[in-house]
N, C-alpha and C positions, 0 to 999 in steps of 0.2 A: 409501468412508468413510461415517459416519454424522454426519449434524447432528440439530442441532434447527429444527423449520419450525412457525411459529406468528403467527396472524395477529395485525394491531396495525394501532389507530388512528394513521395518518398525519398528522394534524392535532395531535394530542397529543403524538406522538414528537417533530412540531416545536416546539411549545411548553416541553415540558420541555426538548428540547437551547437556546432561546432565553433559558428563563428560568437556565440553567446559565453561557449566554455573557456575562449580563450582569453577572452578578459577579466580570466581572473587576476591579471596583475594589476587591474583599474576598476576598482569595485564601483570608483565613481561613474563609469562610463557604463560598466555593467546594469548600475542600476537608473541611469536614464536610458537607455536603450531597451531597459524592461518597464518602464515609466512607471518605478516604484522609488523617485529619488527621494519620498519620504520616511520610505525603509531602508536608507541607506548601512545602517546597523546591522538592520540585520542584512542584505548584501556580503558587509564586510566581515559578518561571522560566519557567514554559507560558507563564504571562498576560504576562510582559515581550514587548516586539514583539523582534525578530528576523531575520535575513535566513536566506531559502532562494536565493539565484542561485546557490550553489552547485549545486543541483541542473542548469544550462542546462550549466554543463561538464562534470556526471560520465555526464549523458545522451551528452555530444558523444563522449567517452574512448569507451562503451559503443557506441555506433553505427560506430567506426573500428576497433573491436576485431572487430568483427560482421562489417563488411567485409572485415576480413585473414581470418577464420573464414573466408566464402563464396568469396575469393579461393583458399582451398586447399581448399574442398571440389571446386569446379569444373576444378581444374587435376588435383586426384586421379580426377574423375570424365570426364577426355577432354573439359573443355566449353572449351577455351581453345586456340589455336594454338599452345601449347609442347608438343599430344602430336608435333607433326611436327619436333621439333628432337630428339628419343632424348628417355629415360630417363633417364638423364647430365643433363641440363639440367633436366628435369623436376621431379626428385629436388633439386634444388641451387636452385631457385625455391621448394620446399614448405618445405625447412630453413628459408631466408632471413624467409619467411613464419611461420614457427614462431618465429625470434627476435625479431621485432617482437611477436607478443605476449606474449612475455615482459617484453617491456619495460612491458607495463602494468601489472605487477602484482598484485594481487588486486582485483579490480575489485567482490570480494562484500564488501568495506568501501565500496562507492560507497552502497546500502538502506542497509547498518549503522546509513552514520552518521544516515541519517534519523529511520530508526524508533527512534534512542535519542532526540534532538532533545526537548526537555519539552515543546514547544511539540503535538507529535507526541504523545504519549505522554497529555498531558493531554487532548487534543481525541479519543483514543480512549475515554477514560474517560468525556467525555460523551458519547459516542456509545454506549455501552454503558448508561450510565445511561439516555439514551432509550429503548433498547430492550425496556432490564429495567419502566419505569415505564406502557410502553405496550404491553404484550403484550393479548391477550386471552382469558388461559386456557385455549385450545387448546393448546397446545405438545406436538408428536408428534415421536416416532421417525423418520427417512427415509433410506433407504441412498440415495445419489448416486455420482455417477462425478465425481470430483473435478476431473477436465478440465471438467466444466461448469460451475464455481464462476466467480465474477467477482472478481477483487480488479485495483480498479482503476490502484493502486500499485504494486501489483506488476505488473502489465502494461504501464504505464508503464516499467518501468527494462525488461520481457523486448524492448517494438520502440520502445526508446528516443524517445517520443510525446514531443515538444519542443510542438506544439501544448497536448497538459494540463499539463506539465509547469510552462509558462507562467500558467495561469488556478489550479493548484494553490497554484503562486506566489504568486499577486495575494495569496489567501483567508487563505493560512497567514499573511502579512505584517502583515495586518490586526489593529489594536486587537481583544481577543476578545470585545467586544461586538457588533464589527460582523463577525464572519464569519456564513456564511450558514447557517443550520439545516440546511436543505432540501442542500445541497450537503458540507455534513460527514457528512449519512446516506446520499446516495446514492452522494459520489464517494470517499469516504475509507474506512478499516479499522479496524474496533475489535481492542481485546484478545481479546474472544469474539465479537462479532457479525462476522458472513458479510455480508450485501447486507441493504439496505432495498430491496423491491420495492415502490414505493409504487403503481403500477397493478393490482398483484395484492392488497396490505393484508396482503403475507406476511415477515415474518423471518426469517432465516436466522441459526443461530452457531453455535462448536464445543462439541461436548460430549464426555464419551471414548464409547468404544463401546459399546453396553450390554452386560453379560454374557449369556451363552446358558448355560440352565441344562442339564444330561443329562437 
């Protein structure tokens, strides 16, 4: 896949995401300033505080689903003492195993519901505005292997990390004056922005692919 890679003052990218957090007592000012005054709505439901503990049980569903996963991989792959009872019983453990997860449902409405969440939604927009405000007029072409992307949220929900999910918690909960700059650029996802590398002083976001001329 192709991003864009370009480097940025880390000192500035915090400051503008700071001086974005602090108006949350003027949702109207916040959301021209993000030049989203036709989502002023939603603005004004980001900046309302909020609870995420939902997140500690859709992680728990997601880790016992994962479980029963590994429990039929293993039993399909000879790693369990039911290959010595036949086939027959083998076969009649994997089903058994298959209906329990069905019983969870669709567990890809567990991110869903996050990443609709205003609170979510608004806190990418400043973190997109950082990026766009602190660039440094490099901004280059880069093919990567998408496996080596970082998205911390999403990695979160793929080995159910109850550890971040915990301190994601604390931040998102938080008056949106006081969330942390420095920790909505490096741990969180914007709508276009990829990772803040701030030891490197390089950006990362999505852009489409360039065209290839004949």
């Amino acid at each position: 896949m192709y991003i864009i890679s370009a480097s940025f003052d880390p000192a500035l990218a915090c400051l503008k995401a700071s001086e974005l957090l602090a108006l949350g007592d003027s949702p109207e000012r916040l959301a021209e300033r993000l030049g989203i005054r036709r989502d002023l709505d939603v603005v004004k439901q980001g900046v309302a505080q909020a609870s995420f503990i939902r997140l500690i049980n859709d992680l728990a569903r997601i880790k016992q689903y994962l479980d029963v996963e590994k429990q039929i991989e293993d039993i399909q792959n000879g790693k369990t003492m039911l290959s010595f009872l036949g086939a027959g019983y083998k076969e009649k453990q994997i089903a058994k195993h298959k209906e329990e997860l069905r019983k969870f449902g669709a567990l890809v409405e567990t991110p869903r519901w996050f990443y609709s969440q205003p609170r979510v939604r608004l806190l990418s927009a400043i973190r997109d505005y950082a990026l766009d405000g602190s660039q440094q007029g490099d901004a280059a072409w880069k093919e990567v292997d998408e496996k080596t992307l970082v998205f911390p949220i999403a990695e979160m929900y793929e080995n159910s990390d109850r550890a971040f999910a915990e301190t994601l918690i604390k931040e998102m909960e938080k008056p949106l004056k006081d969330v942390d700059p420095k920790f909505l650029l490096e741990k969180m996802e914007g709508n276009r922005s990829i990772t803040f590398d701030f030891s490197a002083g390089v950006a990362t976001y999505y852009v489409p692919a360039p065209a290839h001329s004949d």
